[in-house]
N, C-alpha and C positions, 0 to 999 in steps of 0.2 A: 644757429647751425652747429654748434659745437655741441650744443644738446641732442641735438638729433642723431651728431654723427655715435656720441656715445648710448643711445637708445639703440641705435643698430645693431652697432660691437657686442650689446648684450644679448642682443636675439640671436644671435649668429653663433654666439657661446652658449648659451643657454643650448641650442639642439643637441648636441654632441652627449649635455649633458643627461638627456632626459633617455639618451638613445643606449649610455653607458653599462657597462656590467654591474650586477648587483654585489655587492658584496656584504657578507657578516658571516660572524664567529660566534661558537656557541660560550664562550667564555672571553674575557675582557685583563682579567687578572690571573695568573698562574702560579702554582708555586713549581719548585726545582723539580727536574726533570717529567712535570707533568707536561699534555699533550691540548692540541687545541682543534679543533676543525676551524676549517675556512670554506664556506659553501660563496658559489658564486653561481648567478644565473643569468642567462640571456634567450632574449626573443628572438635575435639574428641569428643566431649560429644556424650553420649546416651542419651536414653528417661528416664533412671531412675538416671542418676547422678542429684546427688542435689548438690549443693552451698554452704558451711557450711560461713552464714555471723557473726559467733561470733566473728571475727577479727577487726568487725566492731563497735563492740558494747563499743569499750571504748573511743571511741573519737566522735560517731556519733550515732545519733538516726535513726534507718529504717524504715523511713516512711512507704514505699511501694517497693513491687518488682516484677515484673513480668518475665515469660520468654516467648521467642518467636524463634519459628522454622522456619528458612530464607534458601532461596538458593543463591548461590552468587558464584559470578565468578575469579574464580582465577589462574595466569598462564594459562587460556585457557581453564579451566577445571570446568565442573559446579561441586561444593562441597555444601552440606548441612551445614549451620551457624546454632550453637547453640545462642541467645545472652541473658544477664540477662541486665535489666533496674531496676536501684537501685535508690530511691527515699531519700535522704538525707539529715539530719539538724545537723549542728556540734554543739558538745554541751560546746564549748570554744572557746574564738576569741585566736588569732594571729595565730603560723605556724601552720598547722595542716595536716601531713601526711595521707593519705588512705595506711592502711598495704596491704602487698601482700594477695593475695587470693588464696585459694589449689583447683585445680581440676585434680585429675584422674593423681598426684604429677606433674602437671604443675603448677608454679606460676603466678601469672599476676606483672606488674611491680609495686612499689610503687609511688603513684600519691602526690604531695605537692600544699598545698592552703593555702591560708589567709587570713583571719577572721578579719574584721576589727572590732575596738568595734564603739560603738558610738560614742565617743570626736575623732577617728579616724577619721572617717567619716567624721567629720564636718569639721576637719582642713584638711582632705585629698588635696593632692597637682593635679589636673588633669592629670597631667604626670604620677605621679603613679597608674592610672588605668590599667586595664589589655589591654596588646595590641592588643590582639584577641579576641572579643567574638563575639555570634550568637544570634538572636532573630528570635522569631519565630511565627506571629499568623493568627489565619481565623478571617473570617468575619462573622461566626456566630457558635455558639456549638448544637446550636439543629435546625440542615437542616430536611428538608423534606424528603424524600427517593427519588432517583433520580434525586434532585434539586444540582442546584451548590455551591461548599463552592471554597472561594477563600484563597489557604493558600502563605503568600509572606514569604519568608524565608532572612533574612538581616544578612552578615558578616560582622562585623566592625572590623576595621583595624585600628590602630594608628602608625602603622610600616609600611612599604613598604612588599609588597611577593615577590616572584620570581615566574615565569609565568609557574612554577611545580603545581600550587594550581590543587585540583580535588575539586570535591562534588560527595558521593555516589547516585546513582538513587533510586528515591522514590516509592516502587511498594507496595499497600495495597492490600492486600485480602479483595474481598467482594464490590469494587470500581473501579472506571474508573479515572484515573489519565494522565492530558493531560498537560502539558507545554507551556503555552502560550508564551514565547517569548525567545530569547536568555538572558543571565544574565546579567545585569546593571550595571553599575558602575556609583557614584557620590559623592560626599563630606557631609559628615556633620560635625557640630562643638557641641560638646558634653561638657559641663563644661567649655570651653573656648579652649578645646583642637579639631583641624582637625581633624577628622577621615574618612579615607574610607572607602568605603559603596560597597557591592556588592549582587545586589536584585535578587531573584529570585523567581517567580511566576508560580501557579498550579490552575487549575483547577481541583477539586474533586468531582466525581457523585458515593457518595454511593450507592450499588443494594439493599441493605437491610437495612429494621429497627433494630434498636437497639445500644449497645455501639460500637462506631468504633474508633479503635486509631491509630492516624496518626504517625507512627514510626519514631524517629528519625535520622538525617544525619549525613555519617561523613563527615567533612573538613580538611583534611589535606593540608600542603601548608608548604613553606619556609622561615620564616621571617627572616629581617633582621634587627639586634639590631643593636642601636646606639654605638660606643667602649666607654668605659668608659676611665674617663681621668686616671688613675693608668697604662692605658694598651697602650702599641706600635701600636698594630692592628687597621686596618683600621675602619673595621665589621667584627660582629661576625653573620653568619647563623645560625636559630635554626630551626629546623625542627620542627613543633606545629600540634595536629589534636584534635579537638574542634566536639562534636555533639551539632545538634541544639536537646532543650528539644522536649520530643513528646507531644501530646496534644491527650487530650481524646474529644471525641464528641459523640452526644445521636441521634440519626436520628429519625425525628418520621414518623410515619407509614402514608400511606395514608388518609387523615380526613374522616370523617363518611360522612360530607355533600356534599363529592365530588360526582357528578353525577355515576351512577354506568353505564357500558356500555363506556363509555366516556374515550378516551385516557388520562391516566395522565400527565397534562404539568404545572409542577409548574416553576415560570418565574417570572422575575423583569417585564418584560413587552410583549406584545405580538399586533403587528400588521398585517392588513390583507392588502390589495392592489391589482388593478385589471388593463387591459388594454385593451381595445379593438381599433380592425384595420379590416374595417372603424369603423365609429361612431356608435352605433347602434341606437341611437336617428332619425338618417336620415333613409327615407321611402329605403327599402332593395327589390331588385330581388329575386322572389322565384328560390331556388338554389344556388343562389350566398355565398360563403364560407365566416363565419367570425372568424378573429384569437383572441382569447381570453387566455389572460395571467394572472395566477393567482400566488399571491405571499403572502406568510405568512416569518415572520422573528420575534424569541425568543431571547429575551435577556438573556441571561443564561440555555440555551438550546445548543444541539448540534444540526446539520442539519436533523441525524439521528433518532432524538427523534419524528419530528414536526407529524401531518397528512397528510394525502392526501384530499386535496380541491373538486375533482370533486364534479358539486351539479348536472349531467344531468341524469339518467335513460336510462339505453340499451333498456328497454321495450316502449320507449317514441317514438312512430309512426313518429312525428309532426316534433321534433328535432335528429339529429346525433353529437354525439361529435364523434373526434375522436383524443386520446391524442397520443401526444411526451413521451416521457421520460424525468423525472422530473431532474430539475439539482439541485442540492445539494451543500451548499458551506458554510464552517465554518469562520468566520472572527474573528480573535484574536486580543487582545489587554487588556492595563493593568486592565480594571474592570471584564473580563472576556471573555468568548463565547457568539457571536452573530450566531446563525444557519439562515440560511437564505434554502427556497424550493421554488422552480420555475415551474409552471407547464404549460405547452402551448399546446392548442388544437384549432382544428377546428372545429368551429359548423357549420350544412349546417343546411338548414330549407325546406322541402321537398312540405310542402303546401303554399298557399297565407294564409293570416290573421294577426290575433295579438297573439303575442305569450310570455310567460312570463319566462324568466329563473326562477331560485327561489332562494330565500337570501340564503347565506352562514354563516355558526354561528359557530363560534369556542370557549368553554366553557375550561377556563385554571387557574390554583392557584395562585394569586398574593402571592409571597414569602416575597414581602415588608409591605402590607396590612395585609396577613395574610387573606384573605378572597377569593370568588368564582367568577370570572370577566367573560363578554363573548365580543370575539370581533367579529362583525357581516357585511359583505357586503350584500349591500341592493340588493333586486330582480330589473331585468332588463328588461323592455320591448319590444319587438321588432314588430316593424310593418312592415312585409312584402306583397307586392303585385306580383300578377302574371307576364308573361312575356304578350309581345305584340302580340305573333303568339299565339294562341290557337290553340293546336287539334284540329281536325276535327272529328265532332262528330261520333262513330260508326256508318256502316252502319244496317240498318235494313233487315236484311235477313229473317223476318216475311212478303212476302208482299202480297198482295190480289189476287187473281185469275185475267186473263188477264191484270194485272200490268206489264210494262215494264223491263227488267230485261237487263242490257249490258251484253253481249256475250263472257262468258269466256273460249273458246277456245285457243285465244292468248297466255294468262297466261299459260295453259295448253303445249303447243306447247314451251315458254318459257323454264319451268320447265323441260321439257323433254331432252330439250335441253342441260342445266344446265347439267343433270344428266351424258348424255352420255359423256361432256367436260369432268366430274369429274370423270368419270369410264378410262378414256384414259391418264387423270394423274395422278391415281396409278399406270396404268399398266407401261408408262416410268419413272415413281419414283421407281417402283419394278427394272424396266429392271439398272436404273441407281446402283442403289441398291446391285445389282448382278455383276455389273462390277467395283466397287469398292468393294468390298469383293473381287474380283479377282485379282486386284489391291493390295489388303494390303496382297496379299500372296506371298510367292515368291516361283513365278512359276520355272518350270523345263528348262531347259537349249534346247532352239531347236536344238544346237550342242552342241554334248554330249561332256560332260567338262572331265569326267572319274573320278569322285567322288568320288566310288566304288573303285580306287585300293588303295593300300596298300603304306603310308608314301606319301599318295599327299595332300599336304598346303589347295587346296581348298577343300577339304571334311573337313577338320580343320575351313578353314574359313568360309565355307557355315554354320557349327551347330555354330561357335560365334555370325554369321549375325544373326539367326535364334534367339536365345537366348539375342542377346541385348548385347553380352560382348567388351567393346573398348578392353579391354586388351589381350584378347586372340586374337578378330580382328586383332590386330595392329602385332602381334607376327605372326600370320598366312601369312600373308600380306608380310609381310618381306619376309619369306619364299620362299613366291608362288614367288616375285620378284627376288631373286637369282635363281629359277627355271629357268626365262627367261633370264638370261643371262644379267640382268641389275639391275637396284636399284629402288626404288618409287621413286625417283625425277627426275630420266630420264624418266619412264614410265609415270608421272604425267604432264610432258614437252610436251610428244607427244601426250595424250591422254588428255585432258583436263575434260573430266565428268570425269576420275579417281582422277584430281588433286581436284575437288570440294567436293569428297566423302571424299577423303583424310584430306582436311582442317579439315569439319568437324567432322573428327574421332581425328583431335590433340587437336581440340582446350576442345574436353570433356576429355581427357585423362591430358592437363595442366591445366583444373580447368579455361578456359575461357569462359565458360557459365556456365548457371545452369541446365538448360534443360536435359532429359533424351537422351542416345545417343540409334539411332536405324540403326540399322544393313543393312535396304532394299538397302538406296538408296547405301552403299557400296560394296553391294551384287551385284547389277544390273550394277554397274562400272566395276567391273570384270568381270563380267560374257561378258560386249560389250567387253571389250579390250581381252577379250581370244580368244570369237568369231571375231574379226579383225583379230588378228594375227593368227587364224585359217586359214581363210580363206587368208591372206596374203599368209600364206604357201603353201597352194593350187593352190594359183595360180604364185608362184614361181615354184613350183613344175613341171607343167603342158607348163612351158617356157616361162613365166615371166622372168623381168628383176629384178634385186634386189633395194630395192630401193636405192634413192640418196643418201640419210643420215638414217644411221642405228641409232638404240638407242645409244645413247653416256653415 
């Protein structure tokens, strides 16, 4: 009984705990007057529970706090995250506990840190540094709108993990968040001490002006402590979960002096590129197609964001383009997004002359500069000449009285000719016409099959032929054959167009084509081998001999 009663005690403790607020810190150890976050999260909260952080108040100053409403995935199940981000300065070096926190009477765990002081510091031993921490920065705090921030996020490690590590997924409201590459691993020595490194890199396209802040991550993972000499044990596992700090950014708005009308493309750099096949320099055949490849590529752009290059005019007599579909392609790597567009067309040129495509100019925001750049393909000349055969000039059918005029009765006699050919090939295109409709019906039986009476297979199996069904075919079928005195594989034996119909009707019935199955040509199988053996009987009948080999 006493077991049980503490079996109970534990289940009854246990809920509370599972139910509790999350808590972790993105740092573990601090030095003097550095800062720490404290994030904590829960599945209960409402929109009006509040946070009482007077717990916090005797050991630590609060800087800052914020909350934020997240969705997140849990057991399979999307759930609403409440989280608070707690901005923190201890206000005494050595140990120093974060007390538990009360929400809605869950507790969050108590968290321990250490505060080193200054002479600490100084004589700090490398080995005593913390064996997990996270670093976390962009490449600039006040982006453009739409322009790219590159955020690399760094876990350093001074202990080995076990290959359990996660990192949670980085999703901003208000922002386009892309992943450049799988996460890195490499070595650095830090104070004289190895530590491993594990990098991971984003690319960020805020949509809007204003403050944006980049939420923090968590990392949880397995480390493994060195034993200490006091202890028997090999290693000790601890299970650690470390967020990187979040970082606040300012995006500013479009600049006043950007061209107005003008797609926004703010960029480290921006190239244009062209190809033409042939040369257009060399003298060109009126008519003759030239392919023209145009290519723009953004450093710090998506392929998504770029323009569309055409420079030709639909309303332009002289020239025709006529375009492909543009190919689009992002190329990733550690400074960022390279967006690259492709566009390929053919120009025809429909007269002789000289002819001028017209420059291309693409007007985009240098993010490095800070200023208004245009990158510009020059206009192209093209000299084309006409071909060798010329038209013959229209004739003049203005001509002077007693003027000779050739005799167009021929033509006349031609045409008429023509005409009647053509009036005689719809009539056997009708007449054809009319016998395949007669064909795709399935005519009546010129020896009457008996249809019409009551419990016969082939009235069964003429409405499945008729309707397209294999499966009620195939059952009718059966039928109509034990009628005869035999099975389909003897009947299929002797009658060969029965056994081609037949194939056809297994192989859609096992799923050995894909095609739709149709009923005629099995219809028309039956219908000859009924009329055979009709008529076999008749003339059995009439003192005939039976045949040699019966159905077997």
């Amino acid at each position: 009984m006493r077991q049980l009663f503490l079996i109970l005690v534990l289940l009854c403790t246990s809920a509370p705990l599972q139910a509790a607020l999350q808590a972790s810190v993105n740092r573990t150890q601090l030095e003097p007057e550095q800062t720490l976050e404290l994030t904590l999260e829960s599945t209960l909260a409402s929109r009006d529970d509040q946070l009482d952080l007077t717990p916090l108040q005797e050991h630590f100053e609060v800087l800052d706090d914020r909350r934020l409403s997240l969705v997140s995935q849990i057991n399979g199940r999307t759930v609403p995250v409440t989280r608070w981000v707690i901005e923190l300065r201890p206000l005494r070096s050595g140990f120093v506990v974060i007390p538990p926190l009360t929400l809605r009477g869950d507790h969050s765990e108590p968290v321990s840190l250490r505060v080193l002081t200054a002479e600490q510091l100084a004589n700090a031993d490398p080995a005593n540094q913390a064996p997990v921490f996270i670093n976390a920065e962009v490449d600039t705090r006040n982006p453009y709108v739409q322009a790219q921030v590159l955020l690399t996020l760094r876990i350093f490690h001074s202990v080995s993990l076990y290959d359990d590590s996660t990192l949670s997924g980085l999703d901003i409201p208000d922002a386009r968040v892309e992943a450049l590459s799988a996460p890195k691993t490499y070595e650095r020595t830090l104070d004289g001490v190895v530590h491993g490194v594990i990098e991971i890199r984003y690319a960020i396209y805020p949509q809007r002006s204003g403050p944006l802040e980049i939420p923090s991550q968590l990392f949880s993972a397995t480390a493994l402590q060195p034993r200490e000499a006091s202890s028997n044990s090999g290693h000790n596992a601890r299970f650690v979960q470390l967020r990187s700090p979040s970082l606040q950014l300012e995006v500013r708005p479009v600049p006043d002096s950007y061209p107005a009308d003008t797609p926004w493309l703010p960029a480290r750099q921006v190239r244009l590129s062209q190809n033409w096949q042939p040369d257009p320099n060399q003298e060109l055949q009126r008519g003759e197609p030239l392919t023209r490849t145009l290519s723009i590529q953004a450093d710090g752009l998506t392929a998504s964001q770029l323009p569309e290059l055409s420079a030709l005019s639909d309303s332009d007599d002289d020239l025709r383009q006529y375009s492909d579909q543009p190919q689009l392609e992002n190329q990733l790597s550690d400074s960022g997004i390279l967006g690259l567009r492709q566009e390929s067309s053919a120009v025809v040129t429909r007269h002789a002359g000289r002819f001028e495509i017209p420059a291309i100019r693409v007007q985009w925001w240098n993010t490095q500069t800070d200023q208004l750049e245009t990158s510009e393909l020059a206009a192209v000349q093209l000299n084309v000449r006409g071909n060798g055969n010329a038209p013959p000039p229209p004739p003049d059918w203005n001509l002077p009285p007693g003027a000779d005029a050739s005799p167009n009765w021929p033509w006349q006699l031609l045409s008429a000719a023509l005409f009647c050919a053509l009036l005689a090939a719809l009539h056997l295109l009708r007449t054809a016409r009319r016998e395949l409709n007669a064909l795709q019906q399935l005519d009546e039986d010129s020896v009457s099959l008996e249809t019409d009476q009551p419990d016969n297979p082939l009235a069964d199996l003429q409405t499945a032929c008729r309707h397209n069904r294999p499966a009620e075919a195939r059952k009718a079928l059966e039928h109509w054959a034990k009628r005869q005195d035999s099975d389909l594989i003897s009947l299929s034996h002797t009658y060969p167009v029965l056994a081609d119909a037949l194939d056809e009707l297994n192989a859609c019935l096992f799923g050995q084509i894909d095609s739709t199955w149709r009923g005629k040509p099995l219809w028309r199988a039956v219908r000859k081998v009924t009329q055979t053996r009709q008529r076999e009987a008749e003339a059995l009948g009439e003192g005939g001999i039976e045949p040699l080999y019966p159905d077997v």
